[in-house]
DRENTINU-444564 format. One line per field, with one value per residue (C-alpha): residue in three letters; x negated, y negated, z negated. Coordinates in nm, 4 decimals, decimal comma, padded with zeros to 6 digits. Example, Ala and Ser with C-alpha at 12.3 -4.5 7.8 and 13.67 -1.06 7.14 Angstrom:
REM residues 2
type: ala; ser
X: -01,2300; -01,3670
Y: 00,4500; 00,1060
Z: -00,7800; -00,7140
***
This chain:
REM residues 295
type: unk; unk; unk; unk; unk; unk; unk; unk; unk; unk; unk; unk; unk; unk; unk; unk; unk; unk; unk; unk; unk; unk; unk; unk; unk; unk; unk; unk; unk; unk; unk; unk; unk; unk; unk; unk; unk; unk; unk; unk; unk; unk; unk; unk; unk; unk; unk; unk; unk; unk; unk; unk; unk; unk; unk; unk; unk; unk; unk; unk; unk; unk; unk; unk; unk; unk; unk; unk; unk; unk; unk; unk; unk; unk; unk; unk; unk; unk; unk; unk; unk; unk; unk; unk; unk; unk; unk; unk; unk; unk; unk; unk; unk; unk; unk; unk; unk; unk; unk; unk; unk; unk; unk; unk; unk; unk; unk; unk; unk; unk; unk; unk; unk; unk; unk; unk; unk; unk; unk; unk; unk; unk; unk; unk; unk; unk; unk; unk; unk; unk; unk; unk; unk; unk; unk; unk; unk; unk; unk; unk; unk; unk; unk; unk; unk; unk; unk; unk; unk; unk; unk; unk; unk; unk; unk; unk; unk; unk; unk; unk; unk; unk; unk; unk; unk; unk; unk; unk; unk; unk; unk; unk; unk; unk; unk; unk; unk; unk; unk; unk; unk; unk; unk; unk; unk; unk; unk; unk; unk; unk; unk; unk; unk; unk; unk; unk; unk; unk; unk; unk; unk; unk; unk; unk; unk; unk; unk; unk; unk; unk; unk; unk; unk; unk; unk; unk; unk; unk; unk; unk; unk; unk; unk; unk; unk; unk; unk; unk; unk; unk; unk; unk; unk; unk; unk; unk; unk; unk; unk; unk; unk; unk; unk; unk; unk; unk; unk; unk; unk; unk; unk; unk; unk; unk; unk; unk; unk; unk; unk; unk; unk; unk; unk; unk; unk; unk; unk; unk; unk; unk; unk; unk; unk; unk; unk; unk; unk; unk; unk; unk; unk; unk; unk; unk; unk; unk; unk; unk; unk; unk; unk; unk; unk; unk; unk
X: -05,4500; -05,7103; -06,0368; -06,2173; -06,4502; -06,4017; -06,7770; -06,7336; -06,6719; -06,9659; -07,3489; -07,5850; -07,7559; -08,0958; -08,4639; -08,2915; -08,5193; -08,3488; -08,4837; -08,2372; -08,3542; -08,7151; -08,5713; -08,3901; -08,6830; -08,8807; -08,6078; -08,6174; -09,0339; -09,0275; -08,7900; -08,9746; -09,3319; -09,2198; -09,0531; -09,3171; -09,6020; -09,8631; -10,1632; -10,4460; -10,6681; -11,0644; -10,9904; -10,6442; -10,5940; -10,1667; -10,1028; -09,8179; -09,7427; -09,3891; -09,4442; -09,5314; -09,8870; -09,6890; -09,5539; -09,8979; -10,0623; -09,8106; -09,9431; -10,2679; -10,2203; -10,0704; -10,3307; -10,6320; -10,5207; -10,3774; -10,8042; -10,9514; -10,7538; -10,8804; -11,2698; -11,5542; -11,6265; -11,9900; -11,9678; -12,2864; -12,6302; -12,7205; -12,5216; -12,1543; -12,2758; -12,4422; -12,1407; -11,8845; -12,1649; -12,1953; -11,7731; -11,7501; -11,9797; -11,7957; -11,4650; -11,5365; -11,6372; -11,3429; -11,1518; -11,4157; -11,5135; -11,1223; -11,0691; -11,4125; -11,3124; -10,9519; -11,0455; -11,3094; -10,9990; -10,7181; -10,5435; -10,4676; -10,6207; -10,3141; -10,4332; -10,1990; -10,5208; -10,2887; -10,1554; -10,4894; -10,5863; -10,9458; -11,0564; -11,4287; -11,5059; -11,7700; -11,7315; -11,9955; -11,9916; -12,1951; -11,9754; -12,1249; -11,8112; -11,6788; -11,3117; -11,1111; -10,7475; -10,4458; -10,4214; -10,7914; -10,8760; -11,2447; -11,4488; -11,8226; -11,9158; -12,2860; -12,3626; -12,3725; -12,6134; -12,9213; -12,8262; -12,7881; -13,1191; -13,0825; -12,8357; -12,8390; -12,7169; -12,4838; -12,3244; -12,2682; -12,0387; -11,8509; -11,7820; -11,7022; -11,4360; -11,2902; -11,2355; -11,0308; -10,8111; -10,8038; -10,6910; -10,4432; -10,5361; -10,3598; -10,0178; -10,1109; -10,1553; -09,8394; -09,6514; -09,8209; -09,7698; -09,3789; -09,3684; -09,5352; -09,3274; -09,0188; -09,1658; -09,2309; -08,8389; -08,7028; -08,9126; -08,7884; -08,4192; -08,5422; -08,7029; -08,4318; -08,2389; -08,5130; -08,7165; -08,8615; -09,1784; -09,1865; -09,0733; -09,3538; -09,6010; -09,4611; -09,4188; -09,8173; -09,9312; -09,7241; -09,9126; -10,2347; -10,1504; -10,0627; -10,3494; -10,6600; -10,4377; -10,3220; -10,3896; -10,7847; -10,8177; -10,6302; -10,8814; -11,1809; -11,0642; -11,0013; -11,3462; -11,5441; -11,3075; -11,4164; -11,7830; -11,7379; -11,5234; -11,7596; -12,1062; -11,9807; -11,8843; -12,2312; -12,3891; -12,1926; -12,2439; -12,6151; -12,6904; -12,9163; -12,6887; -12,9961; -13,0048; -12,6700; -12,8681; -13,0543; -12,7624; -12,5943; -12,9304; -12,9605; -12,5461; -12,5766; -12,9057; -12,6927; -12,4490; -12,6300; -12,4717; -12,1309; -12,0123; -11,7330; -11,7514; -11,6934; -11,3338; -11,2107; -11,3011; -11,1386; -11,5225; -11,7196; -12,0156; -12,3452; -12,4932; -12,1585; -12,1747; -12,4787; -12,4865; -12,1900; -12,3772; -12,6401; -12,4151; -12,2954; -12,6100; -12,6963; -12,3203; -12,4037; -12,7457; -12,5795; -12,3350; -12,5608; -12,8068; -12,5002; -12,3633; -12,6878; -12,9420; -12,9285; -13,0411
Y: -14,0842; -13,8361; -13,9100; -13,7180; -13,3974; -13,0769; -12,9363; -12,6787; -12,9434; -13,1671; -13,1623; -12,8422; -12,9318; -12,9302; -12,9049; -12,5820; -12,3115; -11,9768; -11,8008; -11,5460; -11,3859; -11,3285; -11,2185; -10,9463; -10,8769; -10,8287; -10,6170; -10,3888; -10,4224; -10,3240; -10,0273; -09,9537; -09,9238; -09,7605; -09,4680; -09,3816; -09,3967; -09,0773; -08,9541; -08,9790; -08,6737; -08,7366; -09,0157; -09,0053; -09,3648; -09,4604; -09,5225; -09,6461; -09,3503; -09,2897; -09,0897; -08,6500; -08,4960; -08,3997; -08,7094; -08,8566; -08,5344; -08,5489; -09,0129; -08,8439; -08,6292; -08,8215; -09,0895; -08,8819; -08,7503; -09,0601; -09,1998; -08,8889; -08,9130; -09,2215; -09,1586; -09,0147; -08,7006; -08,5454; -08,1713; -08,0809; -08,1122; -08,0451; -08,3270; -08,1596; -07,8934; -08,0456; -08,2909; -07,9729; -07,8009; -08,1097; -08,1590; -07,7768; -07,8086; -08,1187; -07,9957; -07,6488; -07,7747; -08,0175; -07,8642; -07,7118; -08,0703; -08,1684; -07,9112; -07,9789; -08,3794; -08,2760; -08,0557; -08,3442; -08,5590; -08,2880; -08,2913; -08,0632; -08,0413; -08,2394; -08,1662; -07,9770; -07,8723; -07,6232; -07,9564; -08,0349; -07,9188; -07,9745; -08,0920; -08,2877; -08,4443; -08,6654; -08,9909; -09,1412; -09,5073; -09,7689; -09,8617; -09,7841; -09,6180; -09,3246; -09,2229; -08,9252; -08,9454; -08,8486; -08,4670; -08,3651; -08,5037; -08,6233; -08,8634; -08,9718; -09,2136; -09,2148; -09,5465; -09,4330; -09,1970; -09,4371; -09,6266; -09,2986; -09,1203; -08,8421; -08,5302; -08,6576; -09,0193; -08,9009; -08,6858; -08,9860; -09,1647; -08,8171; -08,7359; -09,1311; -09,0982; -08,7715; -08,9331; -09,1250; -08,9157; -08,6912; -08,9528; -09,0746; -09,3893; -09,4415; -09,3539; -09,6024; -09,8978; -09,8430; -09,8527; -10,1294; -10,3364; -10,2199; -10,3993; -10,7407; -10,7242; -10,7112; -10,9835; -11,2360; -11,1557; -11,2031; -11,5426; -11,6544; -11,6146; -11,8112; -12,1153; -12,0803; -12,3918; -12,5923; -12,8661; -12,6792; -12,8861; -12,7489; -12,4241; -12,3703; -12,4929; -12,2628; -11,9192; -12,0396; -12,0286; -11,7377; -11,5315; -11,5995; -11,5434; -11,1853; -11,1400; -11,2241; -11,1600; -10,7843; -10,6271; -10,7368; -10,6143; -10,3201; -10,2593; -10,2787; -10,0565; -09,7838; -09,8133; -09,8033; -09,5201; -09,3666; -09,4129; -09,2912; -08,9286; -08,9032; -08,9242; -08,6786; -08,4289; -08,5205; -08,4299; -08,0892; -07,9963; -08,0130; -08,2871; -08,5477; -08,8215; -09,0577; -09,1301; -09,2997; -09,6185; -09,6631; -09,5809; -09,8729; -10,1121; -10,0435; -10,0982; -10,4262; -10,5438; -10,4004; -10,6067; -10,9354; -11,2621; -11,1137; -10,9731; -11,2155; -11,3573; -11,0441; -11,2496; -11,2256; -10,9222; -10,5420; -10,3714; -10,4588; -10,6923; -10,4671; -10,5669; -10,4814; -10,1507; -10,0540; -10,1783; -09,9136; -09,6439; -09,6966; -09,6507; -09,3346; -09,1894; -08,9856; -08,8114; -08,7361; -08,6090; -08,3476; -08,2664; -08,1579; -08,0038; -07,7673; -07,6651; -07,5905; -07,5364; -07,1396; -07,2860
Z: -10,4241; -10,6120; -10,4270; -10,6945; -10,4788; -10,6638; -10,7718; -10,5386; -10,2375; -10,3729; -10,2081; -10,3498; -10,6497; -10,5824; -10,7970; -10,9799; -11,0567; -11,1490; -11,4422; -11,4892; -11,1672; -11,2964; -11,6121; -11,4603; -11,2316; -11,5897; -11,7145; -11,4106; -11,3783; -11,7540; -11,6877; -11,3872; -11,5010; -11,8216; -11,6271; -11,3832; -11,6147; -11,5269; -11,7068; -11,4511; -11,4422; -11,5383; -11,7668; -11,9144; -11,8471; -11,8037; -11,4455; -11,2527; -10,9832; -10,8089; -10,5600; -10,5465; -10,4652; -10,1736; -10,0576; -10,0557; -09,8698; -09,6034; -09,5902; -09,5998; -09,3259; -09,0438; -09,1462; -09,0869; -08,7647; -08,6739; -08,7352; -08,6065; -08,2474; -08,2120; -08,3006; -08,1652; -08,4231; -08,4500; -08,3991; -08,3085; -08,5302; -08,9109; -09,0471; -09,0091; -09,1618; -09,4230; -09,5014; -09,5297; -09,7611; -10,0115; -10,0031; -10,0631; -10,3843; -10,5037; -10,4919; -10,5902; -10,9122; -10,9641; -11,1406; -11,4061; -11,4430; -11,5084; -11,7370; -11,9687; -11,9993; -12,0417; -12,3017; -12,5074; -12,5385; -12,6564; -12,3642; -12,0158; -11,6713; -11,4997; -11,1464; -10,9084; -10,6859; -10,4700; -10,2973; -10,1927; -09,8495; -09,8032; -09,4344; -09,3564; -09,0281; -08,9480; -08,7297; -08,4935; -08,6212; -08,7025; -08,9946; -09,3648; -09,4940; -09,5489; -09,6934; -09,8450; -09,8355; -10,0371; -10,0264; -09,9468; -09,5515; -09,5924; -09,3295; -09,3184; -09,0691; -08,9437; -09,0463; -09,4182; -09,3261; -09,3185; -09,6461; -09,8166; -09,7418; -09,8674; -09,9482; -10,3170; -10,2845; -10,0003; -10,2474; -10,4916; -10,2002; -10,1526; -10,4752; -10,5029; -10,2460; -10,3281; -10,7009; -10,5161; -10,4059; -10,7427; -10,9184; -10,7055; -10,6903; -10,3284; -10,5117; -10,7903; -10,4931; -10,3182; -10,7028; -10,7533; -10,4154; -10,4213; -10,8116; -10,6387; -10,3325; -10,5551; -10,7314; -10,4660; -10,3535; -10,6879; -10,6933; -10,3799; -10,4826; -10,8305; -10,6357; -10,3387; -10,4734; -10,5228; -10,2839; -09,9387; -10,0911; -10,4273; -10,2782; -10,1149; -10,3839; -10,6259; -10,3987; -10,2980; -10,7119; -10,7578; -10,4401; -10,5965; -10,9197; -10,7868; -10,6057; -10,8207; -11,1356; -11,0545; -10,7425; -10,7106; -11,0703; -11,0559; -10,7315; -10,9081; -11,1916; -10,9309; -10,7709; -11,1239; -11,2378; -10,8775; -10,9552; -11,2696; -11,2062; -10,8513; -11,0406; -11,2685; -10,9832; -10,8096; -11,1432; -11,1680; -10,8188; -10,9188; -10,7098; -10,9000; -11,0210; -11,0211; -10,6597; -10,7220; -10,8486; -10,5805; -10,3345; -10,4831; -10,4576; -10,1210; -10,0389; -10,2032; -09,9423; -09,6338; -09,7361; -09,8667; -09,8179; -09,7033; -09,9949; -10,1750; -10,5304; -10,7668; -10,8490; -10,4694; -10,3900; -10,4411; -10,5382; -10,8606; -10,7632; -10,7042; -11,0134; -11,1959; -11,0581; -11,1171; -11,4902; -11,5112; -11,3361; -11,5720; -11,8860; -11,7557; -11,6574; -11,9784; -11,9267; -11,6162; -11,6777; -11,9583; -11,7532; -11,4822; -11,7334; -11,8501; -11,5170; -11,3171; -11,6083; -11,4233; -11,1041
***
């Protein structure tokens, strides 16, 4: 009698690690990133984007009113007023400003500004923050207010966060979350034959790896790209780019002893910031100079 177990029959191999499902994952990542490759307006940089203007504005949208219906907004008083007056300088300028850096590096404004509807509100909070989203909706919490001082270095966080939104860098998050997440599955199919132990261990490096390798990185690009296109739209809107410095100085004492190692966290470090601020200053300062020299 054949007592011999057919492989089939026989226990499940185990300790196996899969590479041909990361290597299709690479193929497909490859094919992905390739195709959906955008020109981001300001800087020209590549970015990954896979989604419309319109898609976003419509995210945007039910966001903001989805936030608003649940805040107390300030309607009353000379700050609404002077919030909607320093976003209706910023963006009115915009697209001059995208057209002039477009033009310094032979290329064309890419902007489809008709998707952007332009709404401001301002929220009674003690939170130090303030947001613009996909498609144009703008919030300022009170709680900036003190740290900014003045119209000038309030100006610097608006244009900041409406650079945001410009360059789409919203889009470019959910492109590049929807690339991880596709990772992490195709990784847990790779390691699925493998020890629950070693399982674990490996999905645990590969997390991290994710993390501080590609989505805190790509994080800090977009904020430095933001304080970069938003100190230029300050500066153009003929508010005085300068205050921007000490804006920053005086974010980085509110926020002493809290803030993460520049590594672990999605903002450039204060000093980090403020070194690039610095570099840029002398752009801004022309740029200002041209646009509001008839002031």
């Amino acid at each position: 009698m054949n007592t011999m177990r057919s492989p089939s029959s026989g226990p499940r191999r185990r300790g196996r690690f899969h590479w041909w499902v990361l290597i299709l994952f690479g193929l497909y990542g490859l094919w992905y990133w390739s195709s959906n490759q955008h020109e981001a307006a300001f800087t020209g940089r590549s970015q990954l984007v896979d989604s419309t203007l319109e898609q976003e504005a419509t995210l945007g949208l039910q966001a903001y009113r989805q936030i608003l219906s649940q805040s107390q907004l300030v309607t009353d008083g000379e700050l609404p007023g002077q919030v909607r007056e320093i976003a209706r300088r910023l963006t009115a300028v915009g697209s001059q400003v995208e057209a002039d850096l477009a033009a310094a590096r032979g290329a064309k404004p890419s902007i489809q500004w008709d998707a952007f509807d332009w709404d401001v509100s301002v929220i009674e909070s003690d939170q130090a923050n303030a947001f613009c989203l996909p498609g144009g909706k703008i919030a300022v919490y009170t709680g900036i207010v003190p740290i900014a001082q003045n119209q000038d270095a309030l100006a610097a966080i608006m244009g900041h966060e409406i650079a945001h939104a410009l360059l789409r860098h919203g889009a470019e998050r959910m492109a590049q979350q929807k690339l991880v997440q596709l990772g992490s599955m195709a990784a847990g199919v790779a390691v699925s034959d493998m020890e629950p132990q070693q399982q674990r261990a490996l999905m645990a490096v590969m997390g991290v790896g994710a993390q501080y390798g590609v989505l805190l990185p790509f994080s800090r690009e977009h904020e430095s790209e933001a304080d970069e296109v938003g100190l230029m739209l300050a500066a153009a809107a003929c508010y005085d780019p300068r205050e921007a410095i000490g804006l920053w100085q005086r974010m980085g004492e509110a926020s002493r002893g809290q803030a993460p190692p520049e590594f672990m966290s999605t903002h450039p470090s204060g000093s980090t910031r403020i070194a690039h601020l610095r570099e840029l200053m002398p752009r801004a300062l022309e740029l200002g100079q041209r646009y509001c020299s008839g002031e």
